[in-house]
KOLDRENLO-468075 format. One record per residue (C-alpha): residue number from 1; residue in one letter; x, y, z. Coordinates in Angstrom, 3 decimals. Example, Ala and Ser with C-alpha at 12.3 -4.5 7.8 and 13.67 -1.06 7.14 Angstrom:
# KOLDRENLO-468075
@sevex=1 zavex=a c1=12.300 c2=-4.500 c3=7.800
@sevex=2 zavex=s c1=13.670 c2=-1.060 c3=7.140
//
This chain:
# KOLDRENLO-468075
@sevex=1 zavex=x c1=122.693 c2=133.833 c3=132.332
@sevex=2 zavex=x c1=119.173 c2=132.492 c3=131.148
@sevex=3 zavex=x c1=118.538 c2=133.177 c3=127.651
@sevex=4 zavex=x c1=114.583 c2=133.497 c3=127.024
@sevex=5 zavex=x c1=113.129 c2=132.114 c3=123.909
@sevex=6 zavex=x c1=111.246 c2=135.486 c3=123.232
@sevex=7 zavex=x c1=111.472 c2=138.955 c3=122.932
@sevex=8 zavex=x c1=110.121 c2=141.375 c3=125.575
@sevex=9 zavex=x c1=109.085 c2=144.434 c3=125.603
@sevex=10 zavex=x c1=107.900 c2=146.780 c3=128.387
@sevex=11 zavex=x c1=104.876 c2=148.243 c3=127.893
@sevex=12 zavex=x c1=103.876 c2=149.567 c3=131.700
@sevex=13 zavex=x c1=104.817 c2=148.938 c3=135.121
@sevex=14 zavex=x c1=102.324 c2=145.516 c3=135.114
@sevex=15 zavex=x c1=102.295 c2=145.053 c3=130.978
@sevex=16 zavex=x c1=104.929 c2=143.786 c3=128.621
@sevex=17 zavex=x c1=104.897 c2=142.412 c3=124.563
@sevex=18 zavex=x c1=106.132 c2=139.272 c3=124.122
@sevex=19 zavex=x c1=107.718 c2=138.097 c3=120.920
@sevex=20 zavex=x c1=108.242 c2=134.252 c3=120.181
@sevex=21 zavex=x c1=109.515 c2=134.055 c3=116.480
@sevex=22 zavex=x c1=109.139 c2=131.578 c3=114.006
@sevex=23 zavex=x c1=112.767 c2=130.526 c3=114.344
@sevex=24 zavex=x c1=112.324 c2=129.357 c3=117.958
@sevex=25 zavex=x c1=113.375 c2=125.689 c3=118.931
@sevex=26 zavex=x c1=110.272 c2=123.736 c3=120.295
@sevex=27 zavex=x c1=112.866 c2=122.216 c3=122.780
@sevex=28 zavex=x c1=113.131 c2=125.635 c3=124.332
@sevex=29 zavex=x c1=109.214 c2=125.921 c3=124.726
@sevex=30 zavex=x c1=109.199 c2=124.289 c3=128.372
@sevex=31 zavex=x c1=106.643 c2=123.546 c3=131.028
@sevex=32 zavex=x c1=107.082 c2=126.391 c3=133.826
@sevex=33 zavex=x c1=105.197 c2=128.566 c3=136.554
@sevex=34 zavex=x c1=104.841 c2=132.042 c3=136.827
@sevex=35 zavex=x c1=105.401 c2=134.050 c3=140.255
@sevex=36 zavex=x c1=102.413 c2=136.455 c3=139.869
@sevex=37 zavex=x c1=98.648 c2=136.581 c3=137.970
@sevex=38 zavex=x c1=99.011 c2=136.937 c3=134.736
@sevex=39 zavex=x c1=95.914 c2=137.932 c3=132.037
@sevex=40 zavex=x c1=97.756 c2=136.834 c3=128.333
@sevex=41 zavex=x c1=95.789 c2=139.067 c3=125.571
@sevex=42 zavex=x c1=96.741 c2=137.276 c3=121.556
@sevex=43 zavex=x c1=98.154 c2=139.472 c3=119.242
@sevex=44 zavex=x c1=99.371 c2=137.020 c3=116.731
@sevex=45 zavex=x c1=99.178 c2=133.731 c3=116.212
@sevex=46 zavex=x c1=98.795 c2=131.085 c3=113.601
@sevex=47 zavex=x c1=98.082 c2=127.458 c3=115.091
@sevex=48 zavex=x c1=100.026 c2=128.375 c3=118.468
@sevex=49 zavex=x c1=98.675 c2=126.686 c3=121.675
@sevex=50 zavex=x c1=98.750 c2=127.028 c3=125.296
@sevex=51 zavex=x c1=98.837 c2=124.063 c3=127.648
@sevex=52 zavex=x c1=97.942 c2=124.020 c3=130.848
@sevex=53 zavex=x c1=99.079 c2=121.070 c3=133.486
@sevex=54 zavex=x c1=96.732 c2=118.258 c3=132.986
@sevex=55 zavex=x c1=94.481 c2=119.429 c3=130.031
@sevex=56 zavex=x c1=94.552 c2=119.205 c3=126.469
@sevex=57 zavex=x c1=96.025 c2=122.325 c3=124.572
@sevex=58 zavex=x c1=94.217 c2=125.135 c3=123.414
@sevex=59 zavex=x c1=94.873 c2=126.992 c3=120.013
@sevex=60 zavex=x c1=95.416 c2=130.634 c3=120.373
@sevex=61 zavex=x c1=93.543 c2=133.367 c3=118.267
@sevex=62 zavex=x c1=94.177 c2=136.634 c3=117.802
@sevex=63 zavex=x c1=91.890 c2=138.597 c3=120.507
@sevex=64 zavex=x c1=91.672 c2=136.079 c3=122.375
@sevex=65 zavex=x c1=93.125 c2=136.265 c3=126.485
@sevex=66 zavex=x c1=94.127 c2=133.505 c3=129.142
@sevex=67 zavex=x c1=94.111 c2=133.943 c3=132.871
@sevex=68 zavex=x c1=97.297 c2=132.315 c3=133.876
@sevex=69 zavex=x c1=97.141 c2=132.049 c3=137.685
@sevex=70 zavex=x c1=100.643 c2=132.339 c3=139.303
@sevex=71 zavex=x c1=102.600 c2=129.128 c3=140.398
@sevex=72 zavex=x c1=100.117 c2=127.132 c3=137.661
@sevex=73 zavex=x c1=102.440 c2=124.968 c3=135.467
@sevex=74 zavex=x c1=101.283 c2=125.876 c3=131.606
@sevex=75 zavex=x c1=103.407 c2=125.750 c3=128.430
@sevex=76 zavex=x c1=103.365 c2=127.220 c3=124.937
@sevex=77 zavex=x c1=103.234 c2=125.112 c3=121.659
@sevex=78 zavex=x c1=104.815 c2=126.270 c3=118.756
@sevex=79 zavex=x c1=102.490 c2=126.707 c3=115.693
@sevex=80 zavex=x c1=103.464 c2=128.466 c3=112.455
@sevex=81 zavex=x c1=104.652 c2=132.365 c3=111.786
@sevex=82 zavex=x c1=105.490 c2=134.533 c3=114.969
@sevex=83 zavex=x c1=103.142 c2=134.383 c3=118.116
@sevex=84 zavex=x c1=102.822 c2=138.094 c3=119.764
@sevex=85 zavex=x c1=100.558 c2=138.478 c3=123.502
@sevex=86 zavex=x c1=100.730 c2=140.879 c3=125.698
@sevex=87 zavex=x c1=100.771 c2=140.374 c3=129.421
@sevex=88 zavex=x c1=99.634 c2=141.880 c3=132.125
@sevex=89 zavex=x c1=100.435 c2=140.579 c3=135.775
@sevex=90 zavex=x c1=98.685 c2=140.805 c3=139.069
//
């Protein structure tokens, strides 16, 4: 059994709330690819970053959104607090 390093909640058939806490190991924060589109809306976040393959991370604000095109390899950094998105997939 894989155990995630967030919380999830369903929002809709295509839309879900994910939760990474403050408590999460960076370790567990790993490079990865998604099977579908995926449009990442911030919620919360204070000094979290995405990385995608091959480019320099970018801090995540609230209100801000990331097209995440499926099989890209991308990554979150940890920052400070809890970091909340929601995602919607394509």
């Amino acid at each position: 059994m894989v155990v995630n390093p967030f919380q999830d909640r369903q929002i809709s058939n295509t839309e879900r709330r994910r939760t990474f806490l403050e408590s999460v190991d960076s370790s567990e924060l790993v490079w990865h690819r998604d099977k579908k589109d995926r449009l990442v809306t911030v919620l919360e976040s204070q000094n979290w970053e995405i990385q995608y393959d091959n480019e320099l991370p970018i801090h995540m604000n609230p209100g801000d959104q990331f097209f995440i095109p499926k099989n890209t390899y991308h990554r979150v950094i940890k920052g400070t607090g809890q970091l909340v998105v929601d995602i919607k997939e394509s």
